[in-house]
C-alpha positions as CSV (number, residue, x, y, z in Angstrom):
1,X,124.4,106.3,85.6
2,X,124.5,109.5,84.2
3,X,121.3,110.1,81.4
4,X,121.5,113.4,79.0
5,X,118.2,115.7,78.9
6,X,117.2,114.7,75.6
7,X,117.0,111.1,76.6
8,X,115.4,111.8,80.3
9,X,113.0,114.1,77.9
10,X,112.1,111.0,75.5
11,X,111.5,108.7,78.3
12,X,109.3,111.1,80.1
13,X,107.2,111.4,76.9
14,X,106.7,107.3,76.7
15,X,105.7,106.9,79.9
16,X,103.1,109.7,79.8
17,X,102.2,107.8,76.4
18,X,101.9,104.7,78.8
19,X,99.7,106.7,81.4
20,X,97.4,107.7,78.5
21,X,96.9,105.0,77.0
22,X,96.3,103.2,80.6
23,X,93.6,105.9,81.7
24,X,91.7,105.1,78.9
25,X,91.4,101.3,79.1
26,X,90.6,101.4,82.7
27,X,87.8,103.9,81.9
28,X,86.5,101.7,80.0
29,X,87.1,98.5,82.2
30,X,85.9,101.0,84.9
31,X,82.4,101.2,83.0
32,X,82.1,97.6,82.1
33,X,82.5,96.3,85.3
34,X,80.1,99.1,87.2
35,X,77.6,98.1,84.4
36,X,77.6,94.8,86.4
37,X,78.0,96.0,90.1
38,X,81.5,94.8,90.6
39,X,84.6,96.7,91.2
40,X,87.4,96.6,88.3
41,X,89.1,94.1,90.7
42,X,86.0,91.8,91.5
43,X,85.5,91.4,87.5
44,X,89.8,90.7,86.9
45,X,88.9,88.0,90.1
46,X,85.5,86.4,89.0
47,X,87.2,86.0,85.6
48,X,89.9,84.6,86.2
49,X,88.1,82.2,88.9
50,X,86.0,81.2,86.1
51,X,88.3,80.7,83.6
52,X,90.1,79.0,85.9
53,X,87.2,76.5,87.9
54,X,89.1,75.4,91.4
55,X,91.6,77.5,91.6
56,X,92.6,78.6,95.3
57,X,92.9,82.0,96.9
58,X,96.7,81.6,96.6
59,X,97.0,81.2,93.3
60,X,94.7,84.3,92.4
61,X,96.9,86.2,94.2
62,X,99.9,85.2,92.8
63,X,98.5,84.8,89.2
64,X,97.0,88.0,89.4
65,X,100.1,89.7,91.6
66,X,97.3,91.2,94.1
67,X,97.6,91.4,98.0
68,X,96.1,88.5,99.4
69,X,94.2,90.9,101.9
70,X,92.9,92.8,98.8
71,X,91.9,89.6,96.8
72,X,90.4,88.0,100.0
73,X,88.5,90.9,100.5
74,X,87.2,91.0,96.8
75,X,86.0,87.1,96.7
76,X,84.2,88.0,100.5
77,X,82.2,90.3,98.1
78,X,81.9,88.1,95.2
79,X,80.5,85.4,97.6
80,X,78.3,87.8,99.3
81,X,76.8,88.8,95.9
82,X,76.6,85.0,95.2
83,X,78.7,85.4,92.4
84,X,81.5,82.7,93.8
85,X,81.5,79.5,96.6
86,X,84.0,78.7,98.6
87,X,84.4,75.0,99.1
88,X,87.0,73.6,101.9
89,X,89.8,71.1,100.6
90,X,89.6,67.5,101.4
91,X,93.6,67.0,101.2
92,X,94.4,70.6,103.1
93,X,92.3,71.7,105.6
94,X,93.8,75.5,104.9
95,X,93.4,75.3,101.5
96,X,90.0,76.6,100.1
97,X,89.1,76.4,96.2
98,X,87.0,79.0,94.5
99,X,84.3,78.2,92.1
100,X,81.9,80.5,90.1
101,X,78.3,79.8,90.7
102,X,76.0,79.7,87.9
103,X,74.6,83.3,88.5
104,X,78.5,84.2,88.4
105,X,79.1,82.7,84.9
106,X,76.5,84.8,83.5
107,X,78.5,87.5,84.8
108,X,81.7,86.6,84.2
109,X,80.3,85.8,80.7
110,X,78.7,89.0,80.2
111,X,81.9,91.3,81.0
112,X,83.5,89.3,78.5
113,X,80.9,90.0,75.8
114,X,80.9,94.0,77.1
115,X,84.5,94.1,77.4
116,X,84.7,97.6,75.7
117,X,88.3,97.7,76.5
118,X,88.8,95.5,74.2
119,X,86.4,96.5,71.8
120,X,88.0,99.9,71.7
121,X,91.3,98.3,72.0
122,X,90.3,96.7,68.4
123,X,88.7,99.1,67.1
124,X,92.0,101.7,67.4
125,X,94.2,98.9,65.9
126,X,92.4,98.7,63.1
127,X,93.8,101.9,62.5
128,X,97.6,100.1,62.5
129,X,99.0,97.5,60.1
130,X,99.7,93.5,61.3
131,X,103.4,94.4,61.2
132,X,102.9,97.4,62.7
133,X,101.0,95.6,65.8
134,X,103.6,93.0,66.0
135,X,106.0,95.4,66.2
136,X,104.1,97.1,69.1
137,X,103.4,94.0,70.8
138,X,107.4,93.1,70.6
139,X,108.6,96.4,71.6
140,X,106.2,96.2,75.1
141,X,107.0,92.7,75.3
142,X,111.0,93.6,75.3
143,X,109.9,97.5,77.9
144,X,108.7,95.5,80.0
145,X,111.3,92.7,80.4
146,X,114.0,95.6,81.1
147,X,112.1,97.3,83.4
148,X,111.7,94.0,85.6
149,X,115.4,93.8,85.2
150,X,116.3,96.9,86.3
151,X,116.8,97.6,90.7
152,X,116.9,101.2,91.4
């Protein structure tokens, strides 16, 4: 597959737009979740464990499409930090489900309300029409579904 300069040239600028764009959001994530003495990953975990009450470590690491040796080594901190519980299943004896403690929903709860990510997020599409953000979100939406597709 043969790809001219100009189009090689194009695609190096989006993806540096991408890598922009991504800095900055994890700067802020970055802040949010030191604010609350996690890592980035033990907030994405605790979250999700909370929005999700029961869930197993299996299906954190799929959901989230993290190493299991990563996320196993986040929720060790999370429980350490009493944050999360680890309870043993009845039907599985391998299985174990997750569940967010009460100290851990305040903190779960408070990096959503602090979620300055999203706050800047909405903030810098205020600057952009509806269209214009449905537009965005369609043209990501449709990147992203090529790039899966593709096998180089």
């Amino acid at each position: 597959m043969e790809f001219s300069q100009q189009s090689l040239k194009q695609a190096g600028e989006v993806v540096q737009s991408f890598i922009s764009i991504n800095k900055a959001i994890i700067k802020f994530t970055q802040n949010n979740a030191a604010s609350l003495g996690l890592t980035v990953q033990q907030m994405g975990i605790l979250n999700w464990i909370f929005s999700n009450p029961g869930s197993t470590l299996k299906a954190v690491t799929k959901q989230l499409d993290i190493p299991k040796s990563t996320v196993s080594v986040s929720i060790d901190g999370l429980v350490s930090l009493g944050l999360v519980e680890r309870k043993q299943s009845t039907e599985n004896r391998r299985e174990v489900h997750l569940k967010v403690t009460t100290k851990g929903k305040g903190v779960s709860q408070r990096s959503i309300k602090n979620a300055s990510s999203y706050k800047a997020m909405a903030k810098a599409l205020e600057n952009l029409s509806k269209e214009d953000i449905a537009s965005l979100l369609n043209m990501n939406k449709n990147l992203l579904t090529s790039l899966k597709e593709m096998d180089f």
